[in-house]
C-alpha positions as CSV (number, residue, x, y, z in Angstrom):
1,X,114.9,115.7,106.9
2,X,116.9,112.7,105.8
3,X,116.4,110.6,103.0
4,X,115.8,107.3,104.7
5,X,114.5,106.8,108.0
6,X,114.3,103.5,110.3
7,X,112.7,103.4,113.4
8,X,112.4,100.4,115.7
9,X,112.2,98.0,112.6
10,X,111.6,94.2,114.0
11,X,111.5,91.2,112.1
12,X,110.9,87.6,113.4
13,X,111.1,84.6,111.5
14,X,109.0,82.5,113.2
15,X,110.3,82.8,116.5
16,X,113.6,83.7,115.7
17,X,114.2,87.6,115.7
18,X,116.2,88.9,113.2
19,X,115.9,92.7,113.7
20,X,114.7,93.6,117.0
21,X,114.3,97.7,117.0
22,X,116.5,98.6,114.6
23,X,117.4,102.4,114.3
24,X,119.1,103.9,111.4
25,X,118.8,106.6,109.3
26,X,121.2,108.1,106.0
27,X,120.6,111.3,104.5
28,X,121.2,112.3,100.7
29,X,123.9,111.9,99.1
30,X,125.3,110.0,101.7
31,X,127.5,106.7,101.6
32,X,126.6,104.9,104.6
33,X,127.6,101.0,105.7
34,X,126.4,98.4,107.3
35,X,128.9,95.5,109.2
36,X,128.4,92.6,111.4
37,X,128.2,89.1,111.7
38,X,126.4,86.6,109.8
39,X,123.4,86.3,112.0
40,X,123.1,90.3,112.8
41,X,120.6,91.1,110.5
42,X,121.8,93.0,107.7
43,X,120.7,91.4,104.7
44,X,116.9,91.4,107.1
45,X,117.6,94.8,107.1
46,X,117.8,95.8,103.3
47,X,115.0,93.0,102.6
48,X,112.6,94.5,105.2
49,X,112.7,98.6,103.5
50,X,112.4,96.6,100.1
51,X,108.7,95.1,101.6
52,X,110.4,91.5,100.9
53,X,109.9,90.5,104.5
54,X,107.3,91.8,106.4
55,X,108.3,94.2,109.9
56,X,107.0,96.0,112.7
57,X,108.5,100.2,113.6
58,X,108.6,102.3,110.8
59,X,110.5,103.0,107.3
60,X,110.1,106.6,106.4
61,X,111.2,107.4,102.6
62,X,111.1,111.4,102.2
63,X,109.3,111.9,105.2
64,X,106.6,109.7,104.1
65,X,106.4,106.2,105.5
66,X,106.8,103.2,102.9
67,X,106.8,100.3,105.6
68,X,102.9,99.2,104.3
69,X,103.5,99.5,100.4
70,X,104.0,96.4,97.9
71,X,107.4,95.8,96.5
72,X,107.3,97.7,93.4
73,X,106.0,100.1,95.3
74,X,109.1,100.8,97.2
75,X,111.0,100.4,93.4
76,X,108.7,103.1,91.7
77,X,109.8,105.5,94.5
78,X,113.5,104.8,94.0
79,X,114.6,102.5,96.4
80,X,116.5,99.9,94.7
81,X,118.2,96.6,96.3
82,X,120.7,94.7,94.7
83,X,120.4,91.8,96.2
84,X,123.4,89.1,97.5
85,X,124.6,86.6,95.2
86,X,123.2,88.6,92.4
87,X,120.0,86.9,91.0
88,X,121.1,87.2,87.8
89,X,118.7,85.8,84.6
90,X,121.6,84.0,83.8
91,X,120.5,82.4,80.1
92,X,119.7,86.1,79.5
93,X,122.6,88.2,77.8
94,X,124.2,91.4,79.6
95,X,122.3,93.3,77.4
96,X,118.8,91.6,78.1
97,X,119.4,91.6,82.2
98,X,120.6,95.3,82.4
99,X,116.9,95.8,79.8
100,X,115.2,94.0,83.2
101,X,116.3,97.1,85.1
102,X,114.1,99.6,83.6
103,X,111.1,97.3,83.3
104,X,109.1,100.0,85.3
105,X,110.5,102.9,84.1
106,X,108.2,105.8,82.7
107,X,111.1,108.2,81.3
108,X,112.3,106.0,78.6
109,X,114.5,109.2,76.5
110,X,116.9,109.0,80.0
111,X,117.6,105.4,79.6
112,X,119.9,105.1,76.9
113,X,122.0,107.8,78.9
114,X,122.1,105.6,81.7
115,X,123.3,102.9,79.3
116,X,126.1,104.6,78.1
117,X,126.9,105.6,81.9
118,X,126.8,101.6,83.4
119,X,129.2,100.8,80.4
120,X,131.3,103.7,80.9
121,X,131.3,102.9,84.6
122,X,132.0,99.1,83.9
123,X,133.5,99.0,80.2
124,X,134.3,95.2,80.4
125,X,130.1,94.6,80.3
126,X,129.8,96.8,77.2
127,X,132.5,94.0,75.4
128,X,130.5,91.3,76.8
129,X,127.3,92.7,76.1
130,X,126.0,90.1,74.2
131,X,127.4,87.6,76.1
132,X,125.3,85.1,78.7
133,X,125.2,86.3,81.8
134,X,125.8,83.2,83.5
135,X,128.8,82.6,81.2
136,X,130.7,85.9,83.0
137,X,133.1,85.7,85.9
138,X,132.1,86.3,89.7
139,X,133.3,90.1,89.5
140,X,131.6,90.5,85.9
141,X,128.1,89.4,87.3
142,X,128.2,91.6,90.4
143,X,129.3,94.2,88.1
144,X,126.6,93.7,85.8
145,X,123.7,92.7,89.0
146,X,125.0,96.7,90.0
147,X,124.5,98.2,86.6
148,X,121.1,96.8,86.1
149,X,120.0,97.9,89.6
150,X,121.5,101.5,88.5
151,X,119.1,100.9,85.1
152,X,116.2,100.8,87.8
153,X,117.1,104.9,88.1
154,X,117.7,104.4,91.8
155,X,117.8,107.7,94.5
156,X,118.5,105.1,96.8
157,X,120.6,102.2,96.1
158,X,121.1,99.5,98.4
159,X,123.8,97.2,97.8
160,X,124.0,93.7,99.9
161,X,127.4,92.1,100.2
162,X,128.6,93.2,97.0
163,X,132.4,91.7,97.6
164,X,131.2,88.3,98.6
165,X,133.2,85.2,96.7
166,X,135.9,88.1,94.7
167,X,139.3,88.4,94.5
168,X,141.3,91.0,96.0
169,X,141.9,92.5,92.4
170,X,138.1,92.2,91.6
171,X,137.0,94.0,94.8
172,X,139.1,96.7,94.2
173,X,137.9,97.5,90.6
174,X,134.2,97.3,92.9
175,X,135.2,99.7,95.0
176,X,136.4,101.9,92.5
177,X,133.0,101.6,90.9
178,X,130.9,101.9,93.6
179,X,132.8,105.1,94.7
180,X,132.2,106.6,91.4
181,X,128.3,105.4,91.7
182,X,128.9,107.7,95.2
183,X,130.6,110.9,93.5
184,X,127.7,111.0,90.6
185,X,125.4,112.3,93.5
186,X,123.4,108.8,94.1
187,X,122.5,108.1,98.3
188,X,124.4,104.4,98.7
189,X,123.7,102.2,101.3
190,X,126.0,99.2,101.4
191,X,125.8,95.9,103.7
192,X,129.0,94.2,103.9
193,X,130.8,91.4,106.0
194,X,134.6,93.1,104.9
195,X,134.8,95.5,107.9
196,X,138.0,96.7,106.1
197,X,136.8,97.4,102.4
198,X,133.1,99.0,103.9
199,X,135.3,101.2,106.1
200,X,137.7,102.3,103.3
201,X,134.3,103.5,101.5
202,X,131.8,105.0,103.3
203,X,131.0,108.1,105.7
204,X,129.7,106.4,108.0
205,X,129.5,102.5,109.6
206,X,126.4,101.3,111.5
207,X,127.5,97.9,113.3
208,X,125.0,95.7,114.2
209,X,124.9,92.9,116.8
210,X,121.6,91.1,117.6
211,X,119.3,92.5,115.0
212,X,120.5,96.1,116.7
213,X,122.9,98.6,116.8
214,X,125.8,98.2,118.5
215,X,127.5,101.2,117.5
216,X,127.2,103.8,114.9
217,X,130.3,106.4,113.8
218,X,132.4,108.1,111.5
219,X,134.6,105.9,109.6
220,X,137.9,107.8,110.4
221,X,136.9,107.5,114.2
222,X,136.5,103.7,114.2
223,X,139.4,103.3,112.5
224,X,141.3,105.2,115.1
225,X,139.6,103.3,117.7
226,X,142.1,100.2,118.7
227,X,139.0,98.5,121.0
228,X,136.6,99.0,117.9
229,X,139.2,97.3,115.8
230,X,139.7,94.8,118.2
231,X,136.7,93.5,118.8
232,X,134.4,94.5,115.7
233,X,136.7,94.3,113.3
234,X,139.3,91.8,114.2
235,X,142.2,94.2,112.5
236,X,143.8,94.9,115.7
């Protein structure tokens, strides 16, 4: 059974259709990315299994579907979106917006552990801990918009467009972290317009076209695949 299951997903906004039928599915402790376009759908995508936007088909979460519950619904059972550009509390310190994370958690004597783990995992947001958020750099505030998602105590963590506006040197310090995130065991979904960094970290690459699925692989096989490159990716 896999973790997370979407079938047929369509979303309009107003007559516009933004997903039409979408298929996907990742199983635990998976990696799995999603490319394309502005326009394709994949920000629709993460907003529609976090109940954000509302869809047709359905979202099945451990075999059960979730495509009817609230919002914090779909948090209390794990699924966790950090969302693009951050959204940030940004007159709030590092501290205070990584405290936001674990508003609804119910096992409080796990969540200093995780703590220690999002500074271990990003040390620069343990100096800056008492800092402003909105005071931090680009790659500090995605850094920290991660680490509080990971203080939501995620089994499934979506990340949407996690390298937009950083520098070559800031993305690969994300990477890095995110591929630890990975390695701990966590199921990471990850929606990116950087064909080349998504494909340099996941398993597997869903790329959508339409509000659908163009194609769906292996990472190593796309980037074997000089038409794939060509035309998806624009790195041939």
């Amino acid at each position: 059974m896999h973790l997370l299951e979407v079938k047929a997903i369509k979303v309009l906004y107003g007559k516009a259709i933004a997903l039409n039928g979408l298929t996907l599915s990742i199983d635990e402790k998976e990696m799995v990315g999603v490319v394309g376009p502005n326009g394709a759908g994949k920000s629709t995508l993460l907003r529609a299994i976090s109940a954000l936007v509302p869809s047709e088909g359905e979202i099945l979460f451990h075999g059960d579907r979730i495509d009817h519950h609230p919002p914090h619904e779909i948090v209390r059972k794990g699924i966790i979106h950090c969302p693009e550009r951050r959204q940030l509390f940004v007159d709030f310190t590092v501290d205070e917006n990584l405290e936001m994370g674990f508003f609804l958690r119910k096992d409080r004597g796990k969540i200093q552990e995780d703590l220690a783990y999002v500074y271990r995992l990003f040390p620069v947001l343990e100096e800056r801990r008492n800092q402003l958020s909105g005071t931090l750099s680009g790659g500090e505030q995605q850094m920290l918009a991660i680490g509080r998602s990971l203080m939501s105590g995620p089994k499934l963590l979506m990340l949407d467009e996690p390298s937009m506006g950083l520098s070559p040197m800031t993305k690969n310090l994300l990477v890095d972290g995110i591929k630890n995130i990975w390695k701990s065991g966590l199921t990471v979904l990850i929606v990116e317009q950087d064909a080349s960094l998504t494909l340099s970290l996941v398993e597997r690459v869903y790329i959508l076209e339409h509000g659908k699925v163009g194609l769906e692989g292996k990472s190593r096989d796309l980037m074997n695949n000089e038409e794939v490159k060509r035309v998806y990716f624009q790195l041939g």
